[in-house]
Residue frames as a rotation matrix with the C-alpha (Angstrom) as fourth column:
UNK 1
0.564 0.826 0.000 0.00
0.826 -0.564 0.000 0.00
0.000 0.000 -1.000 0.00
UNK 2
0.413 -0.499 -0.762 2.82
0.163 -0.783 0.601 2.38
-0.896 -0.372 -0.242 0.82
UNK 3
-0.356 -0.891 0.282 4.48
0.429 0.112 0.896 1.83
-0.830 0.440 0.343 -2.49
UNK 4
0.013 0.696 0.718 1.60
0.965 -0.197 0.172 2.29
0.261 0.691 -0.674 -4.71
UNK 5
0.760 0.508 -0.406 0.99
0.598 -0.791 0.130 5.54
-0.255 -0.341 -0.905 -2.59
UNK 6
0.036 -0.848 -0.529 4.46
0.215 -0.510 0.833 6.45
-0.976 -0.144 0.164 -3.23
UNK 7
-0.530 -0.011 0.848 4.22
0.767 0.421 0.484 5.66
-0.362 0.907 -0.215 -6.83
UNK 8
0.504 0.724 0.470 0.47
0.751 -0.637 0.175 7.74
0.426 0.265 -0.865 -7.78
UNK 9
0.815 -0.237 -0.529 2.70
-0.028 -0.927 0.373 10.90
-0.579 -0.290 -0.762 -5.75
UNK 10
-0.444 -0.870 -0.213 6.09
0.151 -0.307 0.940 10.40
-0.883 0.385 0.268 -7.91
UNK 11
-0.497 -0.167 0.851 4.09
0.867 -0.140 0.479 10.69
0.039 0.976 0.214 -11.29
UNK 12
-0.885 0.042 -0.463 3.57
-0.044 -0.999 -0.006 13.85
-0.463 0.015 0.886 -12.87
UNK 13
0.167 0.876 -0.453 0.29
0.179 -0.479 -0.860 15.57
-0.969 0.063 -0.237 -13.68
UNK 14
-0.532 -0.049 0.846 0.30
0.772 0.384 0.507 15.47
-0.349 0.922 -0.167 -17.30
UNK 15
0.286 0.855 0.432 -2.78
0.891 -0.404 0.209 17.27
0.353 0.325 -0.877 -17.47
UNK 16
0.724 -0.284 -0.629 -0.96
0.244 -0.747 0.619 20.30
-0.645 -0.601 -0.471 -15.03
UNK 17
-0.337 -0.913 -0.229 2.34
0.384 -0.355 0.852 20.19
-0.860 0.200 0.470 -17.52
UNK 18
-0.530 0.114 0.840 0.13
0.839 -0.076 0.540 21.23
0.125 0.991 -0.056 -20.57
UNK 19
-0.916 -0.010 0.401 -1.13
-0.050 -0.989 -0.138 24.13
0.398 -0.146 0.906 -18.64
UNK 20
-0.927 0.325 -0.188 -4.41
0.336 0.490 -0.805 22.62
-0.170 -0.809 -0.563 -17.05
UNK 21
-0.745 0.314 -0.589 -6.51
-0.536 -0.808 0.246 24.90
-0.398 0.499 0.770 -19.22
UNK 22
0.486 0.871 -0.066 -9.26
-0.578 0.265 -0.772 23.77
-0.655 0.413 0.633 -21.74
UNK 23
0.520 -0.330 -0.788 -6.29
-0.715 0.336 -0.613 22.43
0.467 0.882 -0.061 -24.10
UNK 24
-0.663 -0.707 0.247 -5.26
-0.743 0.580 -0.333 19.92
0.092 -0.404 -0.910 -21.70
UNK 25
-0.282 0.777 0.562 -8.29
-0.517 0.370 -0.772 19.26
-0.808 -0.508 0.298 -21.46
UNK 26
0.656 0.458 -0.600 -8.83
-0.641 -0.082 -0.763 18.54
-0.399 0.885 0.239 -25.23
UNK 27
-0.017 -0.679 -0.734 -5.27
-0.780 0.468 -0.415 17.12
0.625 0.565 -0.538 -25.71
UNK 28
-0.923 -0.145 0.357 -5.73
-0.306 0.839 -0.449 14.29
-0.235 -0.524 -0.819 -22.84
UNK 29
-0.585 0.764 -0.272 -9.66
-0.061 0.294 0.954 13.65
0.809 0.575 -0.126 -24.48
UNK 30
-0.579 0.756 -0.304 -11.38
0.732 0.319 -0.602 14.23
-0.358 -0.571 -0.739 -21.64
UNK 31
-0.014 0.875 -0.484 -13.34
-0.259 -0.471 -0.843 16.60
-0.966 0.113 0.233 -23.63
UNK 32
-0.557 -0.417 0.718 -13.88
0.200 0.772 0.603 13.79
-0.806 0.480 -0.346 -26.03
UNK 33
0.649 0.607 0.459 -16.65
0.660 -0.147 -0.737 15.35
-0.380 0.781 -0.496 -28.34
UNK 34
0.625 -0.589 -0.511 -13.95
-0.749 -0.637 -0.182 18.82
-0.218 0.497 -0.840 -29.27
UNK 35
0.083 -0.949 0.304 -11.42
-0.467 0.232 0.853 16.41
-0.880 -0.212 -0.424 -29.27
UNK 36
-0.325 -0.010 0.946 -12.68
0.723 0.643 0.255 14.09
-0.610 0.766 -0.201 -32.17
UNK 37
0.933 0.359 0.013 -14.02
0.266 -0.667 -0.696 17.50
-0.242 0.653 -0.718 -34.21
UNK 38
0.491 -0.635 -0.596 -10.39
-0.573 -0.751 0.329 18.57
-0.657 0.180 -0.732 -34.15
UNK 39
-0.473 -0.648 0.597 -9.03
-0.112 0.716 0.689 15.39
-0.874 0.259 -0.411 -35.31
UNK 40
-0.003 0.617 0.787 -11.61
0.889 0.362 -0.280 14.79
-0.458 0.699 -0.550 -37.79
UNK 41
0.938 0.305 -0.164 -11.70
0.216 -0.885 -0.412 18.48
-0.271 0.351 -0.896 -38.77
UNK 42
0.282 -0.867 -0.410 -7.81
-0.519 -0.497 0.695 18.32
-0.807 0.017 -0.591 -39.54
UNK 43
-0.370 -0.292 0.882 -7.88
0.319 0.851 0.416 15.21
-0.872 0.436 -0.222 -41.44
UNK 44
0.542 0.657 0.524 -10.49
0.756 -0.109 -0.645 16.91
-0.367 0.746 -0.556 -43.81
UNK 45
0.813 -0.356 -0.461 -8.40
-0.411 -0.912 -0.020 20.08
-0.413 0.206 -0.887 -44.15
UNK 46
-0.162 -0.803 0.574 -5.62
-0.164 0.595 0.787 17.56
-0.973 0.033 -0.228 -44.98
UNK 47
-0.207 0.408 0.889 -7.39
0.819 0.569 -0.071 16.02
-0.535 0.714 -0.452 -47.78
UNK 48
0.698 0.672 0.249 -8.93
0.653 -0.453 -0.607 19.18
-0.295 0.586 -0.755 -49.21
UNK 49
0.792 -0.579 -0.195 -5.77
-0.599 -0.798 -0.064 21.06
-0.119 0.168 -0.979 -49.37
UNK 50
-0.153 -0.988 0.005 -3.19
-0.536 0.087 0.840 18.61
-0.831 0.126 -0.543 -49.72
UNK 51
-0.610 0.047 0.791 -4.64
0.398 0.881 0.254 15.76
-0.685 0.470 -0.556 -51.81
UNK 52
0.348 0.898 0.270 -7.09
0.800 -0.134 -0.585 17.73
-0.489 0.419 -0.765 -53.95
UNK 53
-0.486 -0.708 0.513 -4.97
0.839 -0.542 0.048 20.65
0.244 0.454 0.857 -54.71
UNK 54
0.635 0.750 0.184 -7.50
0.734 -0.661 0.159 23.43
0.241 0.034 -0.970 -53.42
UNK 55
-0.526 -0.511 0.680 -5.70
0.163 -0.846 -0.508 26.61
0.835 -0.156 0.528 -52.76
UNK 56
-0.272 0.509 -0.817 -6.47
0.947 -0.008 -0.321 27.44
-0.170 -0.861 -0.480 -48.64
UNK 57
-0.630 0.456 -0.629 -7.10
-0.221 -0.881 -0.417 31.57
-0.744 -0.124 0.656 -49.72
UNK 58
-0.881 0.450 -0.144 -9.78
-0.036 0.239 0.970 30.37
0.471 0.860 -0.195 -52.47
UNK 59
-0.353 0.711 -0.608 -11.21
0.522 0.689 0.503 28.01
0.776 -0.140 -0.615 -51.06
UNK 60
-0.675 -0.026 -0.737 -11.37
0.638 -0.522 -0.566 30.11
-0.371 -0.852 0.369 -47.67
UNK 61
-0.940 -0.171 -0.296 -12.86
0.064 -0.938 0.341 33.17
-0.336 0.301 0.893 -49.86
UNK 62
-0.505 0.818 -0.274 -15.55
-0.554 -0.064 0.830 31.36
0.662 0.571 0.485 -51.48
UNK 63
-0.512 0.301 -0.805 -16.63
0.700 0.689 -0.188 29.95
0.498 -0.660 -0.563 -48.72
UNK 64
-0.172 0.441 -0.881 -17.45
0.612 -0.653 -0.446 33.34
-0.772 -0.615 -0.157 -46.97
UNK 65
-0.785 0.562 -0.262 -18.72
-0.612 -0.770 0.180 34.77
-0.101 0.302 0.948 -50.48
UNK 66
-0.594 0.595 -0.542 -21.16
0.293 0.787 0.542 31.51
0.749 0.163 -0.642 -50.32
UNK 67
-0.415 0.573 -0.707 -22.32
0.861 -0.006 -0.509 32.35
-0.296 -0.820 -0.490 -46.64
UNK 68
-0.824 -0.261 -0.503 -21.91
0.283 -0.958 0.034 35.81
-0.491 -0.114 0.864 -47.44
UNK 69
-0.693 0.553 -0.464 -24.63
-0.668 -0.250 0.700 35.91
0.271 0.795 0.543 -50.47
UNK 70
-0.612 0.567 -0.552 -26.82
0.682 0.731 -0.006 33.24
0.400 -0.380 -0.834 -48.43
UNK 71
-0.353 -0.030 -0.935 -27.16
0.839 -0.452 -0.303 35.46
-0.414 -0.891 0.185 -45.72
UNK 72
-0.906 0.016 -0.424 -28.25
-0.110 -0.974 0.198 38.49
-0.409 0.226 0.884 -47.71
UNK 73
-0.765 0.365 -0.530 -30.57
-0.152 0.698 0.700 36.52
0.625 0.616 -0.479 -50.00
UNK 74
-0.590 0.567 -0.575 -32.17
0.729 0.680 -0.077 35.37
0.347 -0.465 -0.815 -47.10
UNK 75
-0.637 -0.138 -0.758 -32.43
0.539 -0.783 -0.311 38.45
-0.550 -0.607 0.573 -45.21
UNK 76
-0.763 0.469 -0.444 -34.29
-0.646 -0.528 0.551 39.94
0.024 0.708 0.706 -48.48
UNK 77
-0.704 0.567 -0.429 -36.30
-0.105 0.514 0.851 37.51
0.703 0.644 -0.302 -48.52
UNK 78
-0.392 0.368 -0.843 -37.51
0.861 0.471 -0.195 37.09
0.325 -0.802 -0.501 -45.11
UNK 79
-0.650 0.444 -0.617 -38.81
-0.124 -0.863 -0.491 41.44
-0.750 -0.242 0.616 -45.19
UNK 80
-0.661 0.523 -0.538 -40.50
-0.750 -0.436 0.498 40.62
0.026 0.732 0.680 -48.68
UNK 81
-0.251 0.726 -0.640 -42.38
0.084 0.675 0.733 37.62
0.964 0.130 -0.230 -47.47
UNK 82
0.210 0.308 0.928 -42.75
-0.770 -0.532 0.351 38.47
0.602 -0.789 0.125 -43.63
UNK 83
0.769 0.331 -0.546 -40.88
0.203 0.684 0.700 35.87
0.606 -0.650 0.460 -42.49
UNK 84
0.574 -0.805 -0.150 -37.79
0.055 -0.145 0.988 35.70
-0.817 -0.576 -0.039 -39.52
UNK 85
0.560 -0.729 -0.395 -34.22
-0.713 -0.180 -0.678 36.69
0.423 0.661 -0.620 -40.65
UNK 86
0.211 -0.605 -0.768 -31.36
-0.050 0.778 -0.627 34.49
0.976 0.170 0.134 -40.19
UNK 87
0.967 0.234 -0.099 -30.92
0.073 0.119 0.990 32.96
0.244 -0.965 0.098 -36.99
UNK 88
-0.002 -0.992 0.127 -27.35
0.243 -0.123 -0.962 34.58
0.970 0.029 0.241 -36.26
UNK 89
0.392 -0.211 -0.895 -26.03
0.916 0.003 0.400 35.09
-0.082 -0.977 0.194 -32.97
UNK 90
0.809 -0.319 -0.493 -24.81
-0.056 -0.878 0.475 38.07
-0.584 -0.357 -0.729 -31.08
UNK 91
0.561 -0.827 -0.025 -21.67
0.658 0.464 -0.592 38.35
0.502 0.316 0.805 -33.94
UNK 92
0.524 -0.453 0.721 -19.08
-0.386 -0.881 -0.273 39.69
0.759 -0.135 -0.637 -31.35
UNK 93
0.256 -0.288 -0.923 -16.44
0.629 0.774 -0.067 38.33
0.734 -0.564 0.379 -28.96
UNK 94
0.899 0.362 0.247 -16.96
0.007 -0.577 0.817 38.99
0.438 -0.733 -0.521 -25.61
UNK 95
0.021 -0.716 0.698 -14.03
-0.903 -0.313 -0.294 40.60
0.429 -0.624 -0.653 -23.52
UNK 96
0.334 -0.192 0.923 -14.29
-0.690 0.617 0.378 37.22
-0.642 -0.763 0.073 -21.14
UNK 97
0.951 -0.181 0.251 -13.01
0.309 0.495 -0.813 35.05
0.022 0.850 0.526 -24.69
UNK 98
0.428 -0.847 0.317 -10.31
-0.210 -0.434 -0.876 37.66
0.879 0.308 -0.364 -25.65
UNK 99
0.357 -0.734 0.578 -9.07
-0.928 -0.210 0.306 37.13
-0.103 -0.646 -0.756 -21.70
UNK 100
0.344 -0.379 0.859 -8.91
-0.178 0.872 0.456 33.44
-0.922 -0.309 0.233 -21.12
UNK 101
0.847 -0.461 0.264 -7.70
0.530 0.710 -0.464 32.89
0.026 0.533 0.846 -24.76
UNK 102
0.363 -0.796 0.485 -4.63
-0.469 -0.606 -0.643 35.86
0.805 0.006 -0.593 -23.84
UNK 103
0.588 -0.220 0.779 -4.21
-0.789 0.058 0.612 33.91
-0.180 -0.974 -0.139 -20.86
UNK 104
0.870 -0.118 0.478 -3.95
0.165 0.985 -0.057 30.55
-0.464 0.129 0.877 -22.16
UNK 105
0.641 -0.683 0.350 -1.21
0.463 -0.019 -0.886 32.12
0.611 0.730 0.304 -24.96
UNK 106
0.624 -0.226 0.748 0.40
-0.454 -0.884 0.111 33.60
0.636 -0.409 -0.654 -22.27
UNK 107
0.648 -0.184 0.739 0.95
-0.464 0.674 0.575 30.78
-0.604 -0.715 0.351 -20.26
UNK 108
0.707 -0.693 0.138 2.51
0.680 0.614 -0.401 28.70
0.193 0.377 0.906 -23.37
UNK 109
0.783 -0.295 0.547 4.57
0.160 -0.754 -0.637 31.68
0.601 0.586 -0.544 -24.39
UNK 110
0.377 -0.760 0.529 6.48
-0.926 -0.319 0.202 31.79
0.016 -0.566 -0.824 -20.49
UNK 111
0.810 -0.144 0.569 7.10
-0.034 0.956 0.291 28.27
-0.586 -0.255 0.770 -20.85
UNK 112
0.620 -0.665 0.416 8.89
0.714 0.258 -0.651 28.46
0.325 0.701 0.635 -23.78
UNK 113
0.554 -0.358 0.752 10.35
-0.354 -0.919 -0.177 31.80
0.754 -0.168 -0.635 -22.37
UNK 114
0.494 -0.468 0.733 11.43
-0.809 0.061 0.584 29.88
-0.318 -0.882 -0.349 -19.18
UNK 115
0.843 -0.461 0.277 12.88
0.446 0.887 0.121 26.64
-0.301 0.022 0.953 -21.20
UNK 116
0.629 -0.766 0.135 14.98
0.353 0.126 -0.927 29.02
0.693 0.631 0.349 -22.88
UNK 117
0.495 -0.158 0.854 15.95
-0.621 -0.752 0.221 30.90
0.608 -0.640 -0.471 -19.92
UNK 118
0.639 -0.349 0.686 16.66
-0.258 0.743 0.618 27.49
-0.725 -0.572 0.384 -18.01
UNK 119
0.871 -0.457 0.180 18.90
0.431 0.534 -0.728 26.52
0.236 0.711 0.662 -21.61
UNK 120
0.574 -0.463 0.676 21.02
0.495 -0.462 -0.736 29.97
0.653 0.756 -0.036 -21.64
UNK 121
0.138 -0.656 0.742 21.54
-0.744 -0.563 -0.360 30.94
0.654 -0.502 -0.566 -18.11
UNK 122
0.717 0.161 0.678 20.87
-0.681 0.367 0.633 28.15
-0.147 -0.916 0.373 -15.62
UNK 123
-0.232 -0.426 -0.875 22.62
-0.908 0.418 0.037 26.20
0.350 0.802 -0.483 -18.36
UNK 124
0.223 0.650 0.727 20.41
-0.686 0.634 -0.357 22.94
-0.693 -0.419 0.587 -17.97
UNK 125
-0.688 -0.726 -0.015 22.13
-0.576 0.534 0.618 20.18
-0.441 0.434 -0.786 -19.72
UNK 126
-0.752 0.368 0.547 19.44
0.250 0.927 -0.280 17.88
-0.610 -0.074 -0.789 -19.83
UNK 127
0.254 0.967 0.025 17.21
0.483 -0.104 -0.869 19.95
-0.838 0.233 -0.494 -20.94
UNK 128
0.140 -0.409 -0.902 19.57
-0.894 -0.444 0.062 21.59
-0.426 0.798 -0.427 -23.79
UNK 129
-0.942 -0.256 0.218 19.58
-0.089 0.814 0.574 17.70
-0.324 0.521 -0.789 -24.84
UNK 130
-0.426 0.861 0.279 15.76
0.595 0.498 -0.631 17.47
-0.682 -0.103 -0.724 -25.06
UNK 131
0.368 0.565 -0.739 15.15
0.077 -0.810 -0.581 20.30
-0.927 0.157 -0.341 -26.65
UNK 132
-0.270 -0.768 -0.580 17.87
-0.821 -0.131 0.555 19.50
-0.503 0.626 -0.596 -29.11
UNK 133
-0.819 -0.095 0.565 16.64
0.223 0.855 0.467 16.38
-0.528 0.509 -0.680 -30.09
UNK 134
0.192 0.981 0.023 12.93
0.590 -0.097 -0.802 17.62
-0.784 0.167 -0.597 -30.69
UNK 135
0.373 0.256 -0.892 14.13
-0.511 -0.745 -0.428 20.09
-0.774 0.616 -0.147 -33.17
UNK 136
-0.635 -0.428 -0.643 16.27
-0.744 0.116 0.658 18.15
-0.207 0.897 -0.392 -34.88
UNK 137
-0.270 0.868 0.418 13.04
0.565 0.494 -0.661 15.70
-0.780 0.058 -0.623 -35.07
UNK 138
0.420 0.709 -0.566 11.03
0.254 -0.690 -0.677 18.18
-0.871 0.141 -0.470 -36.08
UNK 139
0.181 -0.500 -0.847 13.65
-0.816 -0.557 0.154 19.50
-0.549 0.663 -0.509 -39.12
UNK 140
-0.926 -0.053 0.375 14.39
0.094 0.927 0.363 15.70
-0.367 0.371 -0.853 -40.07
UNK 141
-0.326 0.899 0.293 10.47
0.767 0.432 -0.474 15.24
-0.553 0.070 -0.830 -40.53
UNK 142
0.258 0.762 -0.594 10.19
-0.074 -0.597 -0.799 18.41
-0.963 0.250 -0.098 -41.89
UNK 143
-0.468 -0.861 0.199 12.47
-0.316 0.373 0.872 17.35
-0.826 0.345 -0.447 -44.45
UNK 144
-0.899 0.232 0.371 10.11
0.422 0.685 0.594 15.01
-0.116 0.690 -0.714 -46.12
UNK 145
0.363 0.930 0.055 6.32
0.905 -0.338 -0.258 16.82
-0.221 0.144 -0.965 -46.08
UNK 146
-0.622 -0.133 0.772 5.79
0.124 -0.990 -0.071 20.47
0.773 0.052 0.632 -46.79
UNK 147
-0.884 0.134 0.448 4.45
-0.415 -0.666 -0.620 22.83
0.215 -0.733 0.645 -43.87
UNK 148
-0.191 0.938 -0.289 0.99
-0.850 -0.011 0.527 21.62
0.491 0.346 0.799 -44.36
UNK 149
0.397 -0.086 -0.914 1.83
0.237 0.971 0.011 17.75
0.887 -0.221 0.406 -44.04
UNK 150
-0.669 -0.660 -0.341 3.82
0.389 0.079 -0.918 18.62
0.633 -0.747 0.205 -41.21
UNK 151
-0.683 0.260 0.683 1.16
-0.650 -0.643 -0.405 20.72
0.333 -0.721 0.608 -39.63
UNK 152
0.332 0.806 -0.490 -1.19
-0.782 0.526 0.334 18.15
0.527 0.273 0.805 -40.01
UNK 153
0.220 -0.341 -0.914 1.25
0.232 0.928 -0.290 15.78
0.948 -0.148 0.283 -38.37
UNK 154
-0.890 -0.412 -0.195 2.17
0.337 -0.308 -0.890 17.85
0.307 -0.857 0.413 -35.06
UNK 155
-0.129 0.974 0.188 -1.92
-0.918 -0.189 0.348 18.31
0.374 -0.128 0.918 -34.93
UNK 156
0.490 0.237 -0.839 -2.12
-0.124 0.971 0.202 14.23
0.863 0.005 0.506 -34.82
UNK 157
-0.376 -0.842 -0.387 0.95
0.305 0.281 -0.910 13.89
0.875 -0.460 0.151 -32.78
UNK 158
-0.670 0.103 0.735 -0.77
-0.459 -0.836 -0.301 16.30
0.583 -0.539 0.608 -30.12
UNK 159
0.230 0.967 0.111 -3.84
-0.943 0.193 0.273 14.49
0.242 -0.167 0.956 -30.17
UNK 160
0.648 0.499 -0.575 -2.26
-0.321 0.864 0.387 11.51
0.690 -0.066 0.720 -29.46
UNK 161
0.009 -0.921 -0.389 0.83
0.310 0.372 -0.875 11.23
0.951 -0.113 0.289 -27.92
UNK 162
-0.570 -0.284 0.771 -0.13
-0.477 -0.649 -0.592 13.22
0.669 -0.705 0.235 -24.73
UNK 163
0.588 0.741 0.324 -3.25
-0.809 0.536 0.242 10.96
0.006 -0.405 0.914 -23.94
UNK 164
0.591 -0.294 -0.751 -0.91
0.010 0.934 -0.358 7.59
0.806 0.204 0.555 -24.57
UNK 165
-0.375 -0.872 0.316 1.87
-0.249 -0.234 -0.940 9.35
0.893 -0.431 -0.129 -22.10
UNK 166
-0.360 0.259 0.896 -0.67
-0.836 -0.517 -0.187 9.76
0.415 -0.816 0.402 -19.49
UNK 167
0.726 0.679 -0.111 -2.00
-0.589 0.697 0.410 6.36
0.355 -0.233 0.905 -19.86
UNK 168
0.567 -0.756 -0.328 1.62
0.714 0.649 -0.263 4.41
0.412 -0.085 0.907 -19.77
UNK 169
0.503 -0.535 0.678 3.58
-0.713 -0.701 -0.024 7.31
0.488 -0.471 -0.734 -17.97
UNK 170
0.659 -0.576 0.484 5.33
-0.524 0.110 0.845 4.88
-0.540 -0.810 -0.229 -15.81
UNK 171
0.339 -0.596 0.728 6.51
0.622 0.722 0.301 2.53
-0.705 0.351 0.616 -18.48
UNK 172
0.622 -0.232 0.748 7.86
0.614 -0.448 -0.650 5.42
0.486 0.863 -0.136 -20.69
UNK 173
0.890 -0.253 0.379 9.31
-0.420 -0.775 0.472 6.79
0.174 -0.579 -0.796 -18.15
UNK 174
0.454 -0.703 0.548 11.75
-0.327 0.441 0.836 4.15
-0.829 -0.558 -0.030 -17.76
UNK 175
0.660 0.212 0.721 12.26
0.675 0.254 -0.693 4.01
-0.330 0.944 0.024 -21.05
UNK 176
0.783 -0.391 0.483 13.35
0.068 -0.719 -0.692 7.19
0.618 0.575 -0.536 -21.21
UNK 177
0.820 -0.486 0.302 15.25
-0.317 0.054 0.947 7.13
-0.476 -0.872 -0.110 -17.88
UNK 178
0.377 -0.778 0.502 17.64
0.532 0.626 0.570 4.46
-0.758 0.052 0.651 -19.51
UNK 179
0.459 -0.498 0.736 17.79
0.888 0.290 -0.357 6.08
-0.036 0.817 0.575 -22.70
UNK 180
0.890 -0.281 0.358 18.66
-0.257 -0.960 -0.115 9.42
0.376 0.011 -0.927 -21.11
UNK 181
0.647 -0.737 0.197 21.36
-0.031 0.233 0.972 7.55
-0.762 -0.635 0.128 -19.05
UNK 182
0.216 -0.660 0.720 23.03
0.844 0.496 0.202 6.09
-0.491 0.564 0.664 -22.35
UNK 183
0.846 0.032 0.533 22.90
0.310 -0.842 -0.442 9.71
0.434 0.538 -0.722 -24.15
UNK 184
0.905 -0.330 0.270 24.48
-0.411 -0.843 0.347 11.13
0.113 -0.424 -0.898 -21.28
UNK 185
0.565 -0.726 0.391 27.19
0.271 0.611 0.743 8.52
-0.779 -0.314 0.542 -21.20
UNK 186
0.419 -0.151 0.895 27.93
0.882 0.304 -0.361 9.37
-0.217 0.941 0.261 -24.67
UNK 187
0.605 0.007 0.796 28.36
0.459 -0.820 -0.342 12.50
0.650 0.572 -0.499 -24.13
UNK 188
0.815 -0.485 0.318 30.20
-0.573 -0.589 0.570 12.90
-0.089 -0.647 -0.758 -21.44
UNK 189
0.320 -0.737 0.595 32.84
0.757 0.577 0.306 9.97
-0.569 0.353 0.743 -23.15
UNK 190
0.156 -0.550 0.821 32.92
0.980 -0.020 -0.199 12.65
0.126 0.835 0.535 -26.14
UNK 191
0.920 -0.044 0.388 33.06
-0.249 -0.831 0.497 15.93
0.301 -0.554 -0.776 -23.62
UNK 192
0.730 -0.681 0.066 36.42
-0.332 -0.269 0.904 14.03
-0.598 -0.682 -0.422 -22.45
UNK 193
0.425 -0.646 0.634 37.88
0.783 0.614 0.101 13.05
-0.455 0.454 0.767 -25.64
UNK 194
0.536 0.459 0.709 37.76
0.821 -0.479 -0.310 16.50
0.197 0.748 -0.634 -26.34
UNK 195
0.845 -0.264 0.464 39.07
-0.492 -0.722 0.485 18.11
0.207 -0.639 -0.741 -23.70
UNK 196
0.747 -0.591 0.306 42.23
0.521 0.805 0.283 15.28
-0.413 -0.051 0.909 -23.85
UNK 197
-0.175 -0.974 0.145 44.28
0.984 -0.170 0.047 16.91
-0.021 0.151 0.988 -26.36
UNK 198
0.738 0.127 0.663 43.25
0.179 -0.984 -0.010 20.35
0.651 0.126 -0.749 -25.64
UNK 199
0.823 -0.499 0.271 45.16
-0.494 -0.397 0.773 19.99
-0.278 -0.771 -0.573 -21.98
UNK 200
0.602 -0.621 0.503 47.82
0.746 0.662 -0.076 17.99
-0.286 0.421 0.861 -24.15
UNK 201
0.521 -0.257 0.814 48.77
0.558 -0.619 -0.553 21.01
0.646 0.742 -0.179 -25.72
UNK 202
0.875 0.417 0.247 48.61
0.032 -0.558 0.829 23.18
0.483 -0.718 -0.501 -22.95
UNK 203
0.894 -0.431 0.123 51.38
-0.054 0.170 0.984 21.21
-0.445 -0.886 0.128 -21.03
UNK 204
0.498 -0.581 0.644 53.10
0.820 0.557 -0.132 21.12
-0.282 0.594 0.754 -24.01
């Protein structure tokens, strides 16, 4: 009983390290109805712009002169026959939107602000390795897709990889454990092969 208890207190909140917000909430699926609209709403954008060839400012354009000439249409029609106009909402975003979504970008924004801060002054090894590998990920992969494909893939990736983490978090963790151990061996073997014939010289 003690171990387990020890255990559920060493793992990390998952849902806290994505900022606890509405997008943690979306990237771990517990708001499982937005969650499948994004996924399903990216896959189509995928398809209609990548595989079809649609231009996104076209298509975009005629889309809102389609609504755009609905909406009027109707509207004329609905004083010259006496019936209701279009059932539109209040169009305006309300000051309580514009905060929580400045918050939410706010929050990412010091993260990244504090990873680099922890990179450049604290000088955080570990984390100047993590961060290194993810870009060069990220540049490898971007390699092969254009921007699109790639967005489309760090949309997926989002949607899935954070909900898998949270489910297996202990066995990935040890995973990574080891494979941070072997990294760092490596690198501190080729931090002292380096620094060999520098103090070679030296004494020479």
């Amino acid at each position: 009983m003690a171990t387990s208890g020890a255990e559920s207190t060493s793992r990390r909140s998952v849902h806290r390290s994505l900022g606890g917000g509405a997008v943690a909430d979306v990237l771990l699926w517990r708001r499982r109805n937005v969650a499948v609209a994004a996924a399903v709403g990216s896959t189509a954008m995928w398809v209609l712009f990548e595989l079809t060839g649609y231009n996104f400012l076209s298509v975009m354009a005629n889309a809102f002169l389609l609504l755009v000439c609905i909406l009027f249409f109707w509207a004329k029609s609905a004083s010259l026959l006496n019936r209701p106009l279009p059932p539109l909402p209040n169009l305006e975003v309300s000051d309580a939107f514009v905060e929580k979504a400045a918050k939410e970008a706010n929050q990412w924004v010091n993260r990244v602000l504090g990873i680099a801060h922890d990179i450049a002054i604290k000088r955080d090894r570990n984390l100047f390795l993590r961060v290194i590998l993810v870009l060069w990920l990220v540049s490898y992969v971007g390699s092969f897709f254009n921007f699109l494909t790639l967005l489309y893939i760090g949309t997926m990736f989002s949607l899935v990889v954070p909900a898998m983490y949270d489910k297996h978090q202990d066995k990935v963790d040890e995973k990574v454990v080891l494979a941070h151990r072997q990294l760092s061996r490596h690198l501190d073997s080729f931090v002292t092969r380096t620094e060999q014939p520098r103090k070679e010289k030296k004494t020479e």
